[in-house]
Every structure is written in C-alpha cells, then in structure tokens.
SENUNU-175029 format. One record per residue: x, y, z of N, C-alpha, C in turn; residue in one letter; residue number from 1. Coordinates in steps of 0.02 Angstrom, whole numbers. Example, Ala and Ser with C-alpha at 12.3 -4.5 7.8 and 13.67 -1.06 7.14 Angstrom:
2
[pt [660,-284,390],[615,-225,390],[660,-165,390],'A',1]
[pt [642,-112,354],[684,-53,357],[645,2,394],'S',2]
***
This chain:
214
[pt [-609,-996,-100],[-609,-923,-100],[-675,-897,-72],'X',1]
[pt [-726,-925,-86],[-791,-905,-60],[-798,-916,14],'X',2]
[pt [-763,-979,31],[-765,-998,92],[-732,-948,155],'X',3]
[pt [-662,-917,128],[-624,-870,131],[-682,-790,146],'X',4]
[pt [-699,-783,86],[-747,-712,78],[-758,-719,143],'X',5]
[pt [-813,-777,143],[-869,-771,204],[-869,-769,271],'X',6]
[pt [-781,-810,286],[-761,-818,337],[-729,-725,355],'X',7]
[pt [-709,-686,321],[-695,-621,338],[-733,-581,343],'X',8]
[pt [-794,-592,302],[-860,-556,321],[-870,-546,407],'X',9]
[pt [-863,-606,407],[-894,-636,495],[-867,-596,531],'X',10]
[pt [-780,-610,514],[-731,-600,567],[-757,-499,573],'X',11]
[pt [-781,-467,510],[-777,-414,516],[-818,-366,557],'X',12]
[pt [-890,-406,557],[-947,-403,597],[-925,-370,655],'X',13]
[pt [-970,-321,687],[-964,-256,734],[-904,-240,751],'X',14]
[pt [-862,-230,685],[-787,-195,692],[-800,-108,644],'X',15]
[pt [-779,-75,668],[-788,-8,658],[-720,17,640],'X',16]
[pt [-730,31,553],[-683,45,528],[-687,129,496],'X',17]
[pt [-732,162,502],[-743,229,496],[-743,276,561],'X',18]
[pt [-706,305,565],[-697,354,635],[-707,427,627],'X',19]
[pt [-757,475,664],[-747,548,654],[-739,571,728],'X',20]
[pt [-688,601,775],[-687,596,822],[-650,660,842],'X',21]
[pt [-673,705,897],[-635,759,935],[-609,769,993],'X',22]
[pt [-532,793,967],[-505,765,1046],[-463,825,1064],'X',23]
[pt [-428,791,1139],[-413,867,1162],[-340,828,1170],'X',24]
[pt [-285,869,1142],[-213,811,1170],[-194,810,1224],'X',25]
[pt [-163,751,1241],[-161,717,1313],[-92,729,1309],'X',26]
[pt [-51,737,1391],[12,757,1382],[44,677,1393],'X',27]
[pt [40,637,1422],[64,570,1424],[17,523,1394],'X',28]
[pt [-6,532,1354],[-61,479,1314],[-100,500,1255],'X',29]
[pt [-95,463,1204],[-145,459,1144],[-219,446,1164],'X',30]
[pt [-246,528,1155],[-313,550,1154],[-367,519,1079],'X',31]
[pt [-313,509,1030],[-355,498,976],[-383,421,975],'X',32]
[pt [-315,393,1030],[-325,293,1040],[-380,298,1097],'X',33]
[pt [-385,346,1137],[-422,341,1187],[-517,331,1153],'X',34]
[pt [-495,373,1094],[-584,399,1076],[-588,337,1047],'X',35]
[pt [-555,313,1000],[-579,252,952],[-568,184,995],'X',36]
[pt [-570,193,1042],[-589,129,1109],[-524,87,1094],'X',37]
[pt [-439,110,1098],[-379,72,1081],[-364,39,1142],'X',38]
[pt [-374,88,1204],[-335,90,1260],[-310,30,1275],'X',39]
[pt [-376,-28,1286],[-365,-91,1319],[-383,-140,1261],'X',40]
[pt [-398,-125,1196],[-409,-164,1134],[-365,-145,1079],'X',41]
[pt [-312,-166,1101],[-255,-150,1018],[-294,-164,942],'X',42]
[pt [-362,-213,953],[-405,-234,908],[-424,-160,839],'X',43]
[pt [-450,-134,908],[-491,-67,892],[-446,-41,852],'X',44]
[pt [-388,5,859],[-349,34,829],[-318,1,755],'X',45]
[pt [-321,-68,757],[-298,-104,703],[-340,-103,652],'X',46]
[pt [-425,-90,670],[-460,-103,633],[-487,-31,594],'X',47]
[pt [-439,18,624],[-465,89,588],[-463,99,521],'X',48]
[pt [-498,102,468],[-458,120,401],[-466,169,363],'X',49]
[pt [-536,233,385],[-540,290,386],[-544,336,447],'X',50]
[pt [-519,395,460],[-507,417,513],[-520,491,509],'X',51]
[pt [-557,524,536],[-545,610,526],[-530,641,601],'X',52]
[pt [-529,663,618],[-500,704,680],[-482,776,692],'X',53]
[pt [-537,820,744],[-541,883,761],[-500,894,793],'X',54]
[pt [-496,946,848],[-473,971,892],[-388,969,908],'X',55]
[pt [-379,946,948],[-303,952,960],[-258,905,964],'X',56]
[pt [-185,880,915],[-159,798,926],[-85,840,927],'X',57]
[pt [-53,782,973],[23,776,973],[58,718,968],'X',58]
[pt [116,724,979],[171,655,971],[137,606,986],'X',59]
[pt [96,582,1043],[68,521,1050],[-1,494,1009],'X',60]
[pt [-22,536,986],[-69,539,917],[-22,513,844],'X',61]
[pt [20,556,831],[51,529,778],[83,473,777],'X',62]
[pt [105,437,831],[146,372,849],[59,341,823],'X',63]
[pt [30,344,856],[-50,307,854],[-58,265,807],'X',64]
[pt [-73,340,777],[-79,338,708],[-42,305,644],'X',65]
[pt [22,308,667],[52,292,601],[95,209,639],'X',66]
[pt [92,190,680],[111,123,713],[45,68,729],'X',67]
[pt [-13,92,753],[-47,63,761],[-117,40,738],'X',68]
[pt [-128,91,714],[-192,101,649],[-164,63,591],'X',69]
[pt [-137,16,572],[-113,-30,533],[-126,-30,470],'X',70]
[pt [-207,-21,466],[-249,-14,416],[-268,32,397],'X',71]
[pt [-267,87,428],[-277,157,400],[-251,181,332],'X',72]
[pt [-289,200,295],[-293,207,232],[-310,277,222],'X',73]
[pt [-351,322,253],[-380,390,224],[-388,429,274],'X',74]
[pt [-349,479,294],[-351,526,347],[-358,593,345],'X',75]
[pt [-398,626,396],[-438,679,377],[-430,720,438],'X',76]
[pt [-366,772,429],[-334,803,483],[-350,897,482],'X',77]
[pt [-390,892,413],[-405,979,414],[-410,1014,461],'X',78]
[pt [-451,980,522],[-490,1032,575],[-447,1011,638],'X',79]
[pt [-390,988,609],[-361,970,677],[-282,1020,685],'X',80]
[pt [-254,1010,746],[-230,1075,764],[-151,1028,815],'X',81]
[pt [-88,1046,770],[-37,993,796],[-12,1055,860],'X',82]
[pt [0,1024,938],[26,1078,957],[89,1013,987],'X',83]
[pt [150,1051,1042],[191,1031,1063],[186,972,1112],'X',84]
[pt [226,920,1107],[233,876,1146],[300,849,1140],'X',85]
[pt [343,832,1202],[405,805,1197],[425,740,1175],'X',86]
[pt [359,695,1189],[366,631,1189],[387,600,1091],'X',87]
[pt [452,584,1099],[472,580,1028],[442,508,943],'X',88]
[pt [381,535,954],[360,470,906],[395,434,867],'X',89]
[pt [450,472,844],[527,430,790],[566,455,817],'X',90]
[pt [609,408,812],[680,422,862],[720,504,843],'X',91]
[pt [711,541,908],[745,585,895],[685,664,876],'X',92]
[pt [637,634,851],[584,692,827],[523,700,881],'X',93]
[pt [490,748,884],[414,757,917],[397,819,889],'X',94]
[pt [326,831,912],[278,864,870],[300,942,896],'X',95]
[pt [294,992,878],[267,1054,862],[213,1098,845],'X',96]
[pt [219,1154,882],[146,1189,859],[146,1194,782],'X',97]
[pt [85,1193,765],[53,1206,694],[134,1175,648],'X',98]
[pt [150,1117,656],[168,1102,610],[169,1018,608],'X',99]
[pt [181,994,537],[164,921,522],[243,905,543],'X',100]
[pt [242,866,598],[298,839,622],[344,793,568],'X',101]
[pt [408,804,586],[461,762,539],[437,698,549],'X',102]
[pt [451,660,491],[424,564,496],[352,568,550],'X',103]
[pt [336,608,523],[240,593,545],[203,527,539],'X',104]
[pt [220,521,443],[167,440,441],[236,412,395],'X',105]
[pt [289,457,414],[358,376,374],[336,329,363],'X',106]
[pt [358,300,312],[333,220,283],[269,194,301],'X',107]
[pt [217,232,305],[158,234,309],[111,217,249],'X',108]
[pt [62,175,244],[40,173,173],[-31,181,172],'X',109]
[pt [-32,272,185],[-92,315,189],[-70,323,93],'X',110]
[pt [-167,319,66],[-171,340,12],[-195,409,3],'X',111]
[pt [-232,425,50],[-253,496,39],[-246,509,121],'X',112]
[pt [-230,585,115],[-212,627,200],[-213,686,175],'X',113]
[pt [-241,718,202],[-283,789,208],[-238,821,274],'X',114]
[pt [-212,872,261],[-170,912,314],[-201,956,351],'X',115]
[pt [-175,965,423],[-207,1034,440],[-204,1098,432],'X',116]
[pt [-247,1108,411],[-267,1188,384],[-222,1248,414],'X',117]
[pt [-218,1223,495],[-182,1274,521],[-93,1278,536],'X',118]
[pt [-78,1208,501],[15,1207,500],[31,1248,464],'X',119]
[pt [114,1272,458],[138,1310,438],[185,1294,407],'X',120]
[pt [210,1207,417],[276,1195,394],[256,1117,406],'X',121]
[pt [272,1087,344],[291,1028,335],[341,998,349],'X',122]
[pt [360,924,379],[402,919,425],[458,859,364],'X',123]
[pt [511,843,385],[550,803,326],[518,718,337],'X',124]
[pt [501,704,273],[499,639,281],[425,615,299],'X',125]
[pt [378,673,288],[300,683,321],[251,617,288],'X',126]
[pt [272,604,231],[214,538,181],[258,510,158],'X',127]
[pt [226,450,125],[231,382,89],[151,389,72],'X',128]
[pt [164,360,14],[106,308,-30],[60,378,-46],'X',129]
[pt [48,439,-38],[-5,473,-65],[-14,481,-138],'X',130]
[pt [-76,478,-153],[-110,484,-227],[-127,543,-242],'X',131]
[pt [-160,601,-208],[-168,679,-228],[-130,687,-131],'X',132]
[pt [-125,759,-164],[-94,819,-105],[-114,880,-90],'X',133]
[pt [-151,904,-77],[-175,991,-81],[-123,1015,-10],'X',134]
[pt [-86,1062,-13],[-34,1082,32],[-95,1157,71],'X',135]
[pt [-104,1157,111],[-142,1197,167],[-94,1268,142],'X',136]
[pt [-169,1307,165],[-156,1378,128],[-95,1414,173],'X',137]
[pt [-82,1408,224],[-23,1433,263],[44,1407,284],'X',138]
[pt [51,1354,237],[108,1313,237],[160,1353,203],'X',139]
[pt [216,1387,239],[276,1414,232],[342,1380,193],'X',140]
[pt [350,1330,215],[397,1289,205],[379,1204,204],'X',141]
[pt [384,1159,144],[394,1095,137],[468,1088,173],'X',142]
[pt [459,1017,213],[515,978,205],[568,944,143],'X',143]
[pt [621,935,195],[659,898,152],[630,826,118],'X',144]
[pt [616,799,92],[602,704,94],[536,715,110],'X',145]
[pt [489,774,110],[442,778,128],[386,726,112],'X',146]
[pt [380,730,21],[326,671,-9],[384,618,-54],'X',147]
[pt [438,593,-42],[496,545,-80],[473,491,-91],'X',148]
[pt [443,488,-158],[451,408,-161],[361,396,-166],'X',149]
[pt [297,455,-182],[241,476,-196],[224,437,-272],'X',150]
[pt [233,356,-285],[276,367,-349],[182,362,-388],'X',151]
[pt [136,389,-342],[45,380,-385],[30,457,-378],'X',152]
[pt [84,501,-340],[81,591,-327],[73,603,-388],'X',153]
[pt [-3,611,-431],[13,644,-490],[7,713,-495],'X',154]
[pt [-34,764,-442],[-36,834,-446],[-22,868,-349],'X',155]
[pt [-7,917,-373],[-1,942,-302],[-28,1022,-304],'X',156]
[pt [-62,1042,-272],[-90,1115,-283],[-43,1158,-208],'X',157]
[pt [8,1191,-236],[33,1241,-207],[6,1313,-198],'X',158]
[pt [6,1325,-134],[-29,1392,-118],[1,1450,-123],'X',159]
[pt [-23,1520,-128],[23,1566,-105],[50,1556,-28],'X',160]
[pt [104,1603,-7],[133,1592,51],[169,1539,48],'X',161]
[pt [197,1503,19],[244,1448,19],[313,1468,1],'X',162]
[pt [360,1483,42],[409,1521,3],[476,1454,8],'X',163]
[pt [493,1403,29],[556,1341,41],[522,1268,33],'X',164]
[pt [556,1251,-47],[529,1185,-47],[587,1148,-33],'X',165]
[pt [596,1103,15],[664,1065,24],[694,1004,-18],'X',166]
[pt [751,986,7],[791,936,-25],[754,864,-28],'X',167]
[pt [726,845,-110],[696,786,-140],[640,775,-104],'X',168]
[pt [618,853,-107],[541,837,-70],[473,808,-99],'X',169]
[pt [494,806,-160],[433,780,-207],[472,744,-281],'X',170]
[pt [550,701,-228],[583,681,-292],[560,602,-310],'X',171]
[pt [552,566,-368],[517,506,-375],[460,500,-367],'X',172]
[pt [406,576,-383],[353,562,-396],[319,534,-454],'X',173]
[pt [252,559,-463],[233,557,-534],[179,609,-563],'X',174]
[pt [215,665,-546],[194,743,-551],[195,730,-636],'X',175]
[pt [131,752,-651],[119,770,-743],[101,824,-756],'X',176]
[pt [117,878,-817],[108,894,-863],[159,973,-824],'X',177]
[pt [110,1024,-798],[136,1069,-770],[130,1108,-701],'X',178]
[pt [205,1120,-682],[194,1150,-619],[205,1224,-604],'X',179]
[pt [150,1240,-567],[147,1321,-555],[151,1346,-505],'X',180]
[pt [207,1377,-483],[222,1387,-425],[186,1435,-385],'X',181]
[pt [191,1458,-328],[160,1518,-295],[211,1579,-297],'X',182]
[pt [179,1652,-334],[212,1713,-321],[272,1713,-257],'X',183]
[pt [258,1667,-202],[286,1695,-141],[359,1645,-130],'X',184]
[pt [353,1618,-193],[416,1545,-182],[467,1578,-185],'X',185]
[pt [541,1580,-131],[578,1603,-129],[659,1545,-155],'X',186]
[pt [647,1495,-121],[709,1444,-128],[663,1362,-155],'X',187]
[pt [699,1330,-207],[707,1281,-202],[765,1229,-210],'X',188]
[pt [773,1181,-173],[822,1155,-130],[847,1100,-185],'X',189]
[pt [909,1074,-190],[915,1039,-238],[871,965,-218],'X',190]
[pt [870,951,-303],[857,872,-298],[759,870,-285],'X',191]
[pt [733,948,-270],[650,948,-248],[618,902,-289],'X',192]
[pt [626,901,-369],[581,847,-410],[611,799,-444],'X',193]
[pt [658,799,-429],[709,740,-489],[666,684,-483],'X',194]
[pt [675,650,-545],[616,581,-551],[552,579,-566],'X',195]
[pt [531,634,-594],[485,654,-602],[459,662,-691],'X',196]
[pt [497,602,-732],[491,590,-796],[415,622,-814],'X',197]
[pt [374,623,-802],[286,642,-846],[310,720,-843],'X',198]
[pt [340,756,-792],[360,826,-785],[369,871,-861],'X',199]
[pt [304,896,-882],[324,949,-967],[354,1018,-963],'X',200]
[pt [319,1035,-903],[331,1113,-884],[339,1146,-818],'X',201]
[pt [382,1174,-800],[373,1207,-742],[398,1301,-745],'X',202]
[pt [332,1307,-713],[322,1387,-722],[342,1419,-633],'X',203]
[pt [397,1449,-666],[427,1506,-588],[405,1552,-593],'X',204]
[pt [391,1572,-514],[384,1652,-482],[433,1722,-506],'X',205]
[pt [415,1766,-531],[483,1805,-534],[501,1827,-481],'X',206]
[pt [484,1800,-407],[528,1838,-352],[574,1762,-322],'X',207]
[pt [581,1719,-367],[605,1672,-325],[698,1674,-355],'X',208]
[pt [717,1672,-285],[792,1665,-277],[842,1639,-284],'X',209]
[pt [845,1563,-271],[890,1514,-275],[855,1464,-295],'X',210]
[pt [873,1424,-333],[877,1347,-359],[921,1323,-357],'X',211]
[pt [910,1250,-329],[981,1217,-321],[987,1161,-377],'X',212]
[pt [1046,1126,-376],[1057,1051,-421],[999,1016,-433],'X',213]
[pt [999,992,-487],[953,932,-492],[881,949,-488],'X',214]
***
C-alpha cells in the first residue's frame, strides 16, 4: 500500500488538478478544453477535479465537461453565462441561452456545482451525486428529473421568482426537516419530492396553484 501511495504521488507530479479559467464559447469547439490544455492531451482534461469558469460556455463545454473531465468533482459555474449552441451534447438536447441545459452533467458524479447566476430555468435531468444546492436567484422553473436520485441532497435554498417545480425533480433525495417555499411558487408537478423520508414539514406559498400526485 505504501508502495502504491508513492507510486501515485509520482504519477501525479506536474498534473494540474485545480482550474480557474475564462472563456469565450466557441461555435464548433470546446473553449473550456481549449483553456485547460485538452485539445491534443485527453490527459489534461482527465486530470481536472476542481473547475470554476467565467465568461461564456455552450453544448461543447458541457459535453467537456461532463464526458471528459472524468474526475471532476467541484464546479464553479456562477460567473459563467450558458448561451445557444446546436451541437447536441446528449442525444437529442443542446444548450440554450441562460439556461442549465437538459442532461447537463447526467450521471455525472459532481459533489458540489454551483449554477449560473444568470439561468433562468433548469433543464430535466441537470445533476447526479450533489450534496448541497443553492438554486440561482432568477431561476423560473426547475426541471423535470432535475436533482433524481441526490440521495446526500440534504437542503436546497429556493429563491423568490421560482414559480414550476417539475416531475420528481428532487424525488429520492435526502431533504430534512423543513421546506419553504418561495411566495412566487405557482405549480408543483407530481412526484417533485417523493422519497424524501427525513421530510417533517413543508410550508406553501398562498399564491400557489396546483399540486400534483405524489
């Protein structure tokens, strides 16, 4: 085992696993693989395991990110800004302005991810594996399947302006004690928390409209 330790020490030597980097999105290419030196070293990208990122990312950023950063563990997307790109990172989906694209980091096993500040809408199917969540102050609408399956999600701080939480978007977490919604919550979708056994209390908006099953 020691022999082991020492031999990974080595291997780890001038590998750069902390990244803070600003980029501008590329319309046929990942700008964020470009900065962290991926292009011609699949190495590089494998070896990322914290990551923060300014300026501007699309579809080929999020493929990047959530396919090739292997190791990525803690992502830090506040100051960053999702705009349109066609190129479909999961079959069938691509990115959008100011919003966290559908299956962003799917089966991804990010423990902590920090959203951008400036989305508006969470996309279905957006995480795996997160441990806390703070939902960005202008987020309109959660996805469907948004955080499914969060099963270390013990709190989530909902903002005002959130008015559609979707179908089992935070179902099989491990949300405790009580949840307080925002004045502005209008619908929630069936099935949003089922599984959520530690769940004591949940406190509604009086302007909210529909609740569904489960």
């Amino acid at each position: 085992t020691a022999w082991s330790d020492k031999v990974n020490d080595i291997l780890c030597l001038g590998r750069q696993h902390d990244w803070n980097v600003t980029v501008e999105a590329e319309d046929k290419s990942s700008a964020v693989l470009q900065a962290v030196g991926g292009v011609s070293d699949n190495e590089a990208a494998r070896n990322v395991v914290r990551l923060k990122v300014s300026g501007t990312v699309n579809s080929y950023d999020f493929m990047v990110m959530r396919n090739k950063m292997t190791s990525l563990r803690e992502l830090d997307l506040t100051d960053a800004h999702v705009v349109y790109n066609p190129y479909e990172h999961y079959q069938g989906y691509h990115s959008w302005n100011d919003s966290l694209p559908d299956y962003a980091f799917y089966r991804k096993d990010l423990r902590e991810c920090k959203l951008p500040k400036s989305i508006t809408c969470i996309g279905r199917s957006a995480c795996r594996k997160l441990t806390n969540m703070d939902i960005p102050e202008k987020v309109q609408e959660i996805g469907g399947d948004a955080f499914t399956g969060c099963d270390s999600l013990k709190e989530v701080d909902f903002q005002e302006g959130l008015e559609r939480i979707g179908d089992n978007a935070f179902s099989s977490c491990a949300l405790q004690d009580t949840i307080v919604f925002p004045q502005t919550l209008k619908r929630v979708v069936w099935g949003a928390f089922q599984g959520n056994s530690n769940l004591k209390a949940v406190k509604f908006p009086v302007g909210l409209e529909y609740i569904e099953s489960s």
